[in-house]
N, CA, C and O atoms as a GROMACS GRO file, in nm:
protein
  308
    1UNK      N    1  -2.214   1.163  -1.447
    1UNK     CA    2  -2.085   1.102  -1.418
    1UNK      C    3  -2.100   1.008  -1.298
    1UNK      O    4  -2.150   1.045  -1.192
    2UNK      N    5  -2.066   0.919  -1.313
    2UNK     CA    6  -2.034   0.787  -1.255
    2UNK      C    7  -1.947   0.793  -1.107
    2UNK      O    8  -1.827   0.789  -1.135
    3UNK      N    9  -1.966   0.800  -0.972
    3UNK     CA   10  -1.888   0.825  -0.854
    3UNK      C   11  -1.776   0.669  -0.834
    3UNK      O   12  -1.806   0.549  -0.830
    4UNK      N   13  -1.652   0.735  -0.826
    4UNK     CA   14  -1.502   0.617  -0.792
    4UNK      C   15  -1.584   0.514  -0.763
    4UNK      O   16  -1.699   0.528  -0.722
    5UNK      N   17  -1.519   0.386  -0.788
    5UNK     CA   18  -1.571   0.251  -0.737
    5UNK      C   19  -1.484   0.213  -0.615
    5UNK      O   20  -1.363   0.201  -0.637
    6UNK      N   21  -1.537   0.188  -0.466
    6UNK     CA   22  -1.410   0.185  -0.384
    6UNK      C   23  -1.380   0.042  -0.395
    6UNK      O   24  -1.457  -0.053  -0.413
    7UNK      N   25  -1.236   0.045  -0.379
    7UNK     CA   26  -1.182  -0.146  -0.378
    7UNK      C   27  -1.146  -0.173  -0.194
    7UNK      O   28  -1.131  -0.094  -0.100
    8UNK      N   29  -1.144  -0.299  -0.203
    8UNK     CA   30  -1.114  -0.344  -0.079
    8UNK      C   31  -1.014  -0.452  -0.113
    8UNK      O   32  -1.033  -0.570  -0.144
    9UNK      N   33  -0.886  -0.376  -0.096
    9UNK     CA   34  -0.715  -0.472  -0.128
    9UNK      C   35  -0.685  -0.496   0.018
    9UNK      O   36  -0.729  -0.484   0.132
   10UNK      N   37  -0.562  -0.547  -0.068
   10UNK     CA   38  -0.508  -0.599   0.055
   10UNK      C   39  -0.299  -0.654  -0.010
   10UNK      O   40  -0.274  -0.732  -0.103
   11UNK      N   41  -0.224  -0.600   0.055
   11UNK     CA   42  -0.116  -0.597   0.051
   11UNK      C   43  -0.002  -0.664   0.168
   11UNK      O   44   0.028  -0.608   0.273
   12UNK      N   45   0.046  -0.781   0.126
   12UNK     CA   46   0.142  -0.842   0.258
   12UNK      C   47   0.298  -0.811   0.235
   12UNK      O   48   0.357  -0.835   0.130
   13UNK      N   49   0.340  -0.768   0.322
   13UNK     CA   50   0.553  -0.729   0.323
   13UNK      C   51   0.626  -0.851   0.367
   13UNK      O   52   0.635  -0.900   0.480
   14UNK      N   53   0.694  -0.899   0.217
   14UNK     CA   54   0.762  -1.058   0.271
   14UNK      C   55   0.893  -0.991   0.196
   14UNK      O   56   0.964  -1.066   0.130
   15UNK      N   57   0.915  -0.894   0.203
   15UNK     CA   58   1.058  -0.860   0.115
   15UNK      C   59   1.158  -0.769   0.252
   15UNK      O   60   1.256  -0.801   0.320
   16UNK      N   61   1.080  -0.661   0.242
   16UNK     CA   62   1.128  -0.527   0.328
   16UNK      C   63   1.099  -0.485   0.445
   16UNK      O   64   0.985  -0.444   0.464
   17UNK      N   65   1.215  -0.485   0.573
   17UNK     CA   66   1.175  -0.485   0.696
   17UNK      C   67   1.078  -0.384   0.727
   17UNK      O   68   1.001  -0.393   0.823
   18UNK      N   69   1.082  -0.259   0.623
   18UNK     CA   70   0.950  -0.216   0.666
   18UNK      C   71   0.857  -0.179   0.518
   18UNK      O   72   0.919  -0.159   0.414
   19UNK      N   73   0.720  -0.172   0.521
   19UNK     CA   74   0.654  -0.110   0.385
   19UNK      C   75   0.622   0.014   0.431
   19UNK      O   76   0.597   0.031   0.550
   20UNK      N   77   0.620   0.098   0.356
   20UNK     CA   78   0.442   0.229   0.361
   20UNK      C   79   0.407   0.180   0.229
   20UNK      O   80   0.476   0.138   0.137
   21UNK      N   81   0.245   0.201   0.249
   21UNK     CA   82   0.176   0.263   0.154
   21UNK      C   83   0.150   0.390   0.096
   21UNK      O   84   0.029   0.388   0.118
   22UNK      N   85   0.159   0.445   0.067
   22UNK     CA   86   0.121   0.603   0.027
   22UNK      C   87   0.036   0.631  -0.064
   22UNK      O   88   0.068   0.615  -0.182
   23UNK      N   89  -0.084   0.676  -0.030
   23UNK     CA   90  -0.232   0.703  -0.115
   23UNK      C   91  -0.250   0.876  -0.135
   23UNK      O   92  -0.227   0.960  -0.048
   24UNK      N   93  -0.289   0.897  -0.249
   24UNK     CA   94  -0.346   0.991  -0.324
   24UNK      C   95  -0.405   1.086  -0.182
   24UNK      O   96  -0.460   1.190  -0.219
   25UNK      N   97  -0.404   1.074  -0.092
   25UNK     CA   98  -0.480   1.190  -0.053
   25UNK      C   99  -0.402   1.177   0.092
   25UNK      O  100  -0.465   1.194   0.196
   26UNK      N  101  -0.282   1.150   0.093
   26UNK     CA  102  -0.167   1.150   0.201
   26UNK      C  103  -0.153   1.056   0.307
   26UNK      O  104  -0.049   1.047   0.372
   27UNK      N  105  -0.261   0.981   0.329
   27UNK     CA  106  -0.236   0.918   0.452
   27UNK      C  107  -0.146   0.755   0.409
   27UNK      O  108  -0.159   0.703   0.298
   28UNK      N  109  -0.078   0.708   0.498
   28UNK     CA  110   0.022   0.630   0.497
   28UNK      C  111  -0.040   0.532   0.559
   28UNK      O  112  -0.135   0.562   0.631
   29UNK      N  113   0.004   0.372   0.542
   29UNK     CA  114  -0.013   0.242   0.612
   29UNK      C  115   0.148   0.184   0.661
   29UNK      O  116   0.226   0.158   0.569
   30UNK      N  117   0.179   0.172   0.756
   30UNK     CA  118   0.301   0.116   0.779
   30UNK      C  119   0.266  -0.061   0.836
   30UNK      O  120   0.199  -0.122   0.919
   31UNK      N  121   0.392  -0.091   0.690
   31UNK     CA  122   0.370  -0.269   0.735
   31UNK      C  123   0.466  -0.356   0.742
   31UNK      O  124   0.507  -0.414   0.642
   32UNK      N  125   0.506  -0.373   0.843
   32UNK     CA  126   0.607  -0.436   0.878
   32UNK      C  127   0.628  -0.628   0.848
   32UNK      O  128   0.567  -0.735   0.858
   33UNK      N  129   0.747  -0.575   0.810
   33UNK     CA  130   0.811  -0.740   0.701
   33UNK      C  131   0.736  -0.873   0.756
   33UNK      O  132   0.759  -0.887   0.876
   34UNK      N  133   0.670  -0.956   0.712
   34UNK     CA  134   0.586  -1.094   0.718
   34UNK      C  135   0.453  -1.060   0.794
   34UNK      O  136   0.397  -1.155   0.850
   35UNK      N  137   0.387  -0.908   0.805
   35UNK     CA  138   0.251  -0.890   0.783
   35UNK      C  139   0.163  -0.810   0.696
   35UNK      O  140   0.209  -0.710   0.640
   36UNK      N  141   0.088  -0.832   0.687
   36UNK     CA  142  -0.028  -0.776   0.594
   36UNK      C  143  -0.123  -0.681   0.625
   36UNK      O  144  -0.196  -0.678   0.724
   37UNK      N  145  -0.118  -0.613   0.542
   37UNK     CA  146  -0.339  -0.524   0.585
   37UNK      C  147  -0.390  -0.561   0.459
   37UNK      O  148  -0.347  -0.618   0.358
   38UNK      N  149  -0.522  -0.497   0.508
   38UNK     CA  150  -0.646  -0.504   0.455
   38UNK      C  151  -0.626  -0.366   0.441
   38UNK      O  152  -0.576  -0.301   0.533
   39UNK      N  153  -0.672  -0.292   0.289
   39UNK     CA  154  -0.721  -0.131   0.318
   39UNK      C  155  -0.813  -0.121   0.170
   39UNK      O  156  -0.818  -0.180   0.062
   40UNK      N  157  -0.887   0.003   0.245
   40UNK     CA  158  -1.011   0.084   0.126
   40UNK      C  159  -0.922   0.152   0.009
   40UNK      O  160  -0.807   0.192   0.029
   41UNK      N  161  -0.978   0.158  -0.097
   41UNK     CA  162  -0.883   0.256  -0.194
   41UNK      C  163  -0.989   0.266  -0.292
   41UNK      O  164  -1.094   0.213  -0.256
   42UNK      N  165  -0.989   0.319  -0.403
   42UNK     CA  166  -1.022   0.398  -0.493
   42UNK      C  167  -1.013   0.329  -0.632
   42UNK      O  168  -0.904   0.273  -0.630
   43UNK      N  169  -1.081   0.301  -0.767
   43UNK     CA  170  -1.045   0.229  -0.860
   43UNK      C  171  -0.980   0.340  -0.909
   43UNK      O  172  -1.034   0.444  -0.871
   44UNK      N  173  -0.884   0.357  -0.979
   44UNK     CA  174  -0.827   0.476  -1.055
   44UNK      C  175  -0.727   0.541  -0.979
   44UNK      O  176  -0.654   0.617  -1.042
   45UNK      N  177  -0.703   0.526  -0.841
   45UNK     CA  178  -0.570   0.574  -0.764
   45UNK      C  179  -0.470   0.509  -0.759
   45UNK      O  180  -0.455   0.386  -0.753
   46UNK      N  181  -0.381   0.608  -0.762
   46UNK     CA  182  -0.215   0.489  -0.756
   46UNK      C  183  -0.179   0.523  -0.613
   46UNK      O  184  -0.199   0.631  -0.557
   47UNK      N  185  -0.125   0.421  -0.567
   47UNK     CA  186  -0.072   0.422  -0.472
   47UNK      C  187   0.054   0.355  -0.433
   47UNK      O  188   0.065   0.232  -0.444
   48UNK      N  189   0.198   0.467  -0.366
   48UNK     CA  190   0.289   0.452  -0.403
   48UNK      C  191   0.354   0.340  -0.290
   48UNK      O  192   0.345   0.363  -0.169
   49UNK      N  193   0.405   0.248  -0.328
   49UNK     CA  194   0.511   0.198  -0.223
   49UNK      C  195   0.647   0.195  -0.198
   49UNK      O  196   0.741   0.175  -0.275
   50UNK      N  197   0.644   0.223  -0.053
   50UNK     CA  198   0.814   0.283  -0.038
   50UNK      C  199   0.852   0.166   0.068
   50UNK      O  200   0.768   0.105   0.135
   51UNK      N  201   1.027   0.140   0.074
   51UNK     CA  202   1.095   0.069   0.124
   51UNK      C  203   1.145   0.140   0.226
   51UNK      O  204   1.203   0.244   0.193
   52UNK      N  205   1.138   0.107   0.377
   52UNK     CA  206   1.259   0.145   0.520
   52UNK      C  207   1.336   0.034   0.551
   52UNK      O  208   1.302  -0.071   0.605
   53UNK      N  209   1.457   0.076   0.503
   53UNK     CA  210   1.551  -0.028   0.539
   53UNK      C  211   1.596  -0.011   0.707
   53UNK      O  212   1.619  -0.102   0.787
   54UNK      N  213   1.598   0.114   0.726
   54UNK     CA  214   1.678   0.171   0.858
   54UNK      C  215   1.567   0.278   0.941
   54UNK      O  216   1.575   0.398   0.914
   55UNK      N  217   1.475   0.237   1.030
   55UNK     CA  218   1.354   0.313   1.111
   55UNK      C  219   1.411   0.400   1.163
   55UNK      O  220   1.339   0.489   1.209
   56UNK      N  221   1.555   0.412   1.180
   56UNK     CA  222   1.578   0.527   1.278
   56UNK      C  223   1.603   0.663   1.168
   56UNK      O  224   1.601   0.783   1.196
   57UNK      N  225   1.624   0.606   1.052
   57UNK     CA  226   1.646   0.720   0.920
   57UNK      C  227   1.509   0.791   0.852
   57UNK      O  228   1.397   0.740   0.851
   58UNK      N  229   1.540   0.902   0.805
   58UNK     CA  230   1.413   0.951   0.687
   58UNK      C  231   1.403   0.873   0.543
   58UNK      O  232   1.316   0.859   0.457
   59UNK      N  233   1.528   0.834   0.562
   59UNK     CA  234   1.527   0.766   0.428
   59UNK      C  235   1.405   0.697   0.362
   59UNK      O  236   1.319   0.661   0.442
   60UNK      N  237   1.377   0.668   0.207
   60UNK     CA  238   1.247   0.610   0.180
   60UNK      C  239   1.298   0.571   0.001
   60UNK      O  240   1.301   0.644  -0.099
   61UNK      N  241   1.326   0.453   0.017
   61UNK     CA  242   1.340   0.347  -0.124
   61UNK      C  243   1.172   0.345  -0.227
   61UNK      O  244   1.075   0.286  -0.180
   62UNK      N  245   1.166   0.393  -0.317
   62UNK     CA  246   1.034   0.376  -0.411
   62UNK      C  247   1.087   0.244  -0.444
   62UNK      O  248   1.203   0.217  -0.475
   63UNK      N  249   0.980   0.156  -0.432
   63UNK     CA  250   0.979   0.067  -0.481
   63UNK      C  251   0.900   0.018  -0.592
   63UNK      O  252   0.942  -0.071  -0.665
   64UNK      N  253   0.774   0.080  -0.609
   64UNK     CA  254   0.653   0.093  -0.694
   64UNK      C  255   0.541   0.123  -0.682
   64UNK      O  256   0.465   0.081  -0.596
   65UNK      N  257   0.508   0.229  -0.803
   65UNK     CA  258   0.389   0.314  -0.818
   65UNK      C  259   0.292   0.224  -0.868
   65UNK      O  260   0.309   0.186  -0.984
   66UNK      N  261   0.162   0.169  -0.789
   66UNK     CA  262   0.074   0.053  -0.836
   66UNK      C  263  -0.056   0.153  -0.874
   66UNK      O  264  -0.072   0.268  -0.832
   67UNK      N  265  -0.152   0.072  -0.972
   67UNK     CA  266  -0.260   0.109  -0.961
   67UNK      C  267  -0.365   0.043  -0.894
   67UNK      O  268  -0.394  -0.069  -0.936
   68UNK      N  269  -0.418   0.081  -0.812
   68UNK     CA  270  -0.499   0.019  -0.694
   68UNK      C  271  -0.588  -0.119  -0.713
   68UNK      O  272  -0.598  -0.218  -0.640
   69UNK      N  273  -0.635  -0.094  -0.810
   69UNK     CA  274  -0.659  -0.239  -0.903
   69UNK      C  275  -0.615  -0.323  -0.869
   69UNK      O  276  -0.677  -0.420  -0.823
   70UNK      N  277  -0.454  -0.312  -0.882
   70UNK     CA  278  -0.403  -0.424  -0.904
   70UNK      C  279  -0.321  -0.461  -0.762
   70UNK      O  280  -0.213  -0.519  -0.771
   71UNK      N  281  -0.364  -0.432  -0.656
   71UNK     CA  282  -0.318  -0.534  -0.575
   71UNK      C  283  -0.424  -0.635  -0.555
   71UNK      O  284  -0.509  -0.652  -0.642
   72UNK      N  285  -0.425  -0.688  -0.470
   72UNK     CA  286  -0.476  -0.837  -0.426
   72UNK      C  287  -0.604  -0.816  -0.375
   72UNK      O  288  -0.613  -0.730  -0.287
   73UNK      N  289  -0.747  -0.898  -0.424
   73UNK     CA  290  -0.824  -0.866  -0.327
   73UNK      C  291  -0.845  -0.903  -0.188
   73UNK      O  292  -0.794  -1.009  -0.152
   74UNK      N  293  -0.909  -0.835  -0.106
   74UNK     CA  294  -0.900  -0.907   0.035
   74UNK      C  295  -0.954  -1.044   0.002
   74UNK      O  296  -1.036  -1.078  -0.084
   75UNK      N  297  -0.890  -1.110   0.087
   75UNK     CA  298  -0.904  -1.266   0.093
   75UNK      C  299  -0.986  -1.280   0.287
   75UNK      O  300  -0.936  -1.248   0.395
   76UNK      N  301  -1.147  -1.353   0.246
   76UNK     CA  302  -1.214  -1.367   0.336
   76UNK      C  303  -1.132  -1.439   0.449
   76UNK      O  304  -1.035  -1.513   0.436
   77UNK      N  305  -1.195  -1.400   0.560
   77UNK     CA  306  -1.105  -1.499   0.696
   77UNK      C  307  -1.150  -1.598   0.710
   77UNK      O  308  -1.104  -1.676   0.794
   0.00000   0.00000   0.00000
């Protein structure tokens, strides 16, 4: 058997004052509205994205369950 292929994406927030990322094995990226990361992931993991409209709340908008694939690849500097 064949070991995960890791990807190197990359995801920018031009919608929602705030993003998370949320990956398969819990850890979170917080990205705040008109910037971007770079992150490692997994071919075959989904990873969920949620909307904060209000930082001082728990609240958390799904916005969409992606498959890691398919975000963007990093784009060289």
């Amino acid at each position: 058997m064949k070991p995960a292929k890791q990807l190197r994406k990359q995801y920018v927030n031009e919608k929602y004052p705030v993003v998370i990322l949320r990956f398969e094995d819990g850890h979170e990226i917080h990205i705040p509205k008109g910037e971007g990361r770079v992150f490692d992931c997994w071919f075959g993991e989904k990873v969920i994205i949620l909307a904060v409209w209000d930082p001082t709340s728990s609240d958390r908008e799904l916005v969409e369950r992606r498959p890691a694939d398919a975000f963007d690849n990093e784009k060289p500097a």
